[in-house]
N, C-alpha and C positions, 0 to 999 in steps of 0.2 A: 628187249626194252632199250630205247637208244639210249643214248649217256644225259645227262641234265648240261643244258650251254655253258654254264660255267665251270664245270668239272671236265668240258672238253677244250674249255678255251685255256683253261689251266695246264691240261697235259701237254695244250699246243706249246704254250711258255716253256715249261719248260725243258720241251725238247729241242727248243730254239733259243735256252742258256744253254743245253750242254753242250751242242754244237759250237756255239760262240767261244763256250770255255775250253775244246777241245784244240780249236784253232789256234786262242791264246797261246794254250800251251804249247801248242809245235812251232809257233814261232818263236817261244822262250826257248825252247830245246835249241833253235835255229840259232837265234843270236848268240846262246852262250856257245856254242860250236865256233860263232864268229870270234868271240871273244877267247875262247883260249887259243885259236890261232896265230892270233894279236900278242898274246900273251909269250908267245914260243918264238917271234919275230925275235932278230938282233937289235940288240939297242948300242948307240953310243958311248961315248964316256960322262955326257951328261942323262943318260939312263932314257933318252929318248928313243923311239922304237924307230929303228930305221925299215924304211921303205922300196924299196926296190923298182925299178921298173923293165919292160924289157927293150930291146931295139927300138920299138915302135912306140914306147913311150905309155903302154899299160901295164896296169898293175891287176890281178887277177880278184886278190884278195878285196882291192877297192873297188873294184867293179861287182863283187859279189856282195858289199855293203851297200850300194849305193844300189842295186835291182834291190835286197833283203827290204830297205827301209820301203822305196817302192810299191813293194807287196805290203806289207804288213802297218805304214802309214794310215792310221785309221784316227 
C-alpha cells in the first residue's frame, strides 16, 4: 500500500530538519573549538588577546576563522 502524499511529504521534511540540525550542530562544535582556542591565546596587559603572525605575515588561527565563517555563512 503506498504511503498517503502527505505522510510522505511529511517524512521528507523532516529528514531534511534533521540533517539541517545535524549540520548546525557540527558547526557549533566547530566554532566553539574556535573559540576556546581564542580563549588560551596570550593577552596583554590590557587583557587583549594577542595575535601572532609568522614571517610571511599569517596567522593560522585567523585563516581558519575566516574559511569557518566562509563555510558556515548561511
Amino acid at each position: 500500500m503506498p504511503l498517503d502524499p502527505a505522510l510522505r511529504h511529511q517524512i521528507e521534511q523532516d529528514a531534511l530538519t534533521a540533517e539541517w540540525q545535524a549540520e548546525r550542530l557540527a558547526a557549533c562544535d566547530d566554532a566553539m573549538a574556535l573559540l576556546r582556542e581564542i580563549a588560551d591565546l596570550d593577552r596583554d596587559d590590557g587583557g587583549d588577546v594577542i595575535l601572532g603572525v609568522d614571517a610571511d605575515g599569517h596567522n593560522d588561527l585567523l585563516s581558519r576563522i575566516v574559511s569557518f565563517l566562509a563555510t558556515h555563512d548561511q
